[in-house]
N, C-alpha and C positions, 0 to 999 in steps of 0.2 A: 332449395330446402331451407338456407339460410332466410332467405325472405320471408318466406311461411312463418316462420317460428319466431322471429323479431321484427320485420315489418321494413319496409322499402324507405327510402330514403324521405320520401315524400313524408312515411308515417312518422319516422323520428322527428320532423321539424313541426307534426302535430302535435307531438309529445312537446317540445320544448315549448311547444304554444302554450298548450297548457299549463306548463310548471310556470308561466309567466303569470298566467289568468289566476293560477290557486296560490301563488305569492302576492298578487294584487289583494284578493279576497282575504287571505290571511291577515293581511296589514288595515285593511277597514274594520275588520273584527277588532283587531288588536285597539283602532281609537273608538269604537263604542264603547267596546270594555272600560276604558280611562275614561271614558265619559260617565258612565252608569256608575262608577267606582264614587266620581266625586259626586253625583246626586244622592248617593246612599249618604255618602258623610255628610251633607247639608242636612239628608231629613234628621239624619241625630242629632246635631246642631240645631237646628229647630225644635227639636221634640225635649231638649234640655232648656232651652228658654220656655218653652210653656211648662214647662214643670217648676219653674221657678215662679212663673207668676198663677199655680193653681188651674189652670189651664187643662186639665187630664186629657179631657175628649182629644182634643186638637195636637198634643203629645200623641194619643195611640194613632189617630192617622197618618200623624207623619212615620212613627215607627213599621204601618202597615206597605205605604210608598216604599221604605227601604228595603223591605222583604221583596217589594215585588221586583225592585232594581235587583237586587240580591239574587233575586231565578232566575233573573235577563240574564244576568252576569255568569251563573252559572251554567247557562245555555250558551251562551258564546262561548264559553272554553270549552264544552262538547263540541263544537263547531271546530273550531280551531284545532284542537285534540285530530278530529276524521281529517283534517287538511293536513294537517302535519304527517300523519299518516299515508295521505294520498300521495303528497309529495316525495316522500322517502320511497314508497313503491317504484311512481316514475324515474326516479333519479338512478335506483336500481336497474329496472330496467335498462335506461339510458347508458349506462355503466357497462350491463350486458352485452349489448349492442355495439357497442363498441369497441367493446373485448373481441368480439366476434369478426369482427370486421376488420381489427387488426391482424389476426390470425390469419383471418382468410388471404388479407393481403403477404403477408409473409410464405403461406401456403403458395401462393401463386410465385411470388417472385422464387420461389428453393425449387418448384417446377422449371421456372424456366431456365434457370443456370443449370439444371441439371441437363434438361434438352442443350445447353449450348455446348457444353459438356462431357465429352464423352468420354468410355473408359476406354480405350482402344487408342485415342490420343491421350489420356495419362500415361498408361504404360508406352508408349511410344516417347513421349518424351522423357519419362526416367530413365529408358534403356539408355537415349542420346546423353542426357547427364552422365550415366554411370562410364559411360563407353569415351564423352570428352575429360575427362576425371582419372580414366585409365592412362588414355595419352598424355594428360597431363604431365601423370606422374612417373611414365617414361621419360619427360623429354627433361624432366629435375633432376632423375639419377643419369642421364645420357651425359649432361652436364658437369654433376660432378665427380665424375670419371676421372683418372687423371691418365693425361696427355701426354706422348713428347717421351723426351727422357725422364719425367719425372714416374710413367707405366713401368719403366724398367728396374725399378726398386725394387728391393728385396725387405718388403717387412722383417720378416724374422732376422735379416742381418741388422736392420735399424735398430731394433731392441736389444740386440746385444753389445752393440755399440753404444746403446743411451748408460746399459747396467754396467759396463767399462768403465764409461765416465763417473758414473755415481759412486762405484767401488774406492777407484782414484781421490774424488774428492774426500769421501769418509776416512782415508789413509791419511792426506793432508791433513785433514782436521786431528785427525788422533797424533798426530809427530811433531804438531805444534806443542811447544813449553806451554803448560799453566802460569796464566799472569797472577802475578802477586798483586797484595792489596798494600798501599802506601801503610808504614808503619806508622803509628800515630804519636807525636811530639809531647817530648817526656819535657813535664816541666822542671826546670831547675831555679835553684832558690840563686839569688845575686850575688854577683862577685865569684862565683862559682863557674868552671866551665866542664859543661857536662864529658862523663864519659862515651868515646864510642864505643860502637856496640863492636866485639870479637867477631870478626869472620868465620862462618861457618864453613864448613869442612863439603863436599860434594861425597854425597853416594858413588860406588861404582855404578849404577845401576844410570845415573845421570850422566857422570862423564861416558859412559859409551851411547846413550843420546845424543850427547853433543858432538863425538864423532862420526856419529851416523849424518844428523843434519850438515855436517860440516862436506861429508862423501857428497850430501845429494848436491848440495851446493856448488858442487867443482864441474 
């Protein structure tokens, strides 16, 4: 059908013949036109000097040569105009054609991998995916299992044992003294020697701290 309707390979390389032949054509048109162009501007140049020396008749002739270059001239870009025209149709086409022919090609080749392809081996091979994936992932927690003596643990005794420790530690830290900050150095004037400072007296509330640290101590 595709043939019918855009033409066999043979045709396309008639076409490109052609867009050769009406680009050739094009391009002869194009240097008559530049030809006829500078004939017209001669006869005006000409038809200015007989106007100078009185000359009328042989002025309007030359002016009538320019008109007729002038409809040459405007007859070749109607020329040119229908080939520019033809060419864009062909290249269109050509374009077509080629579109089509890609497609087609694509068409074919998605046919065949679909034939190589089948659904009955897709889901055959997902199943084996899903099923080596299963095992997989048995044999990482088989792994990390734990072995030996280390199976015979008692989680729930481990955590009571960690929150033992943490308890302990948080007692230590609270029955330690607060460290004092260095008192900062009083200046005194010379020849003077400074006073020290009175010994402060201890809370009850301290010295049975210091008893207590002194018990754990022993």
């Amino acid at each position: 059908m595709f043939n019918r309707l855009f033409g066999k390979p043979k045709q396309e390389a008639n076409a490109l013949a052609t867009l050769e032949k009406l680009s050739e054509t094009l391009e002869m048109l194009e240097k008559k036109e530049n030809v006829l162009v500078k004939k017209a501007a001669a006869e005006v140049e000409r038809a200015k000097e007989f106007t100078r020396v009185k000359n009328k008749r042989a002025a309007i002739q030359c002016l009538k040569r320019k008109r007729l270059y002038e409809q040459q001239i405007e007859q070749l870009g109607n020329f040119q105009l229908r080939i520019h025209d033809q060419m864009i149709m062909l290249e269109g086409a050509k374009a077509t054609t080629e579109t089509v022919d890609a497609l087609r090609t694509g068409a074919s080749a998605m046919k065949a991998m679909q034939k190589a392809t089948n659904i009955d081996d897709v889901d055959k091979t997902m199943d084996e995916i899903n099923e080596q994936t299963e095992n997989m992932k048995q044999i990482q927690e088989a792994l990390s299992a734990p072995i030996g003596a280390a199976a015979d643990f008692d989680e729930d005794e481990l955590e009571a044992e960690l929150e033992d420790l943490e308890s302990a530690e948080l007692e230590e830290q609270l029955l330690q003294p607060a460290s004092t900050a260095p008192a900062a150095p009083v200046s005194v004037p010379a020849g003077r020697v400074p006073a020290r400072p009175a010994p402060q007296k201890r809370t009850a509330e301290e010295d049975e701290l210091a008893a207590l640290q002194a018990e754990m101590a022993l």
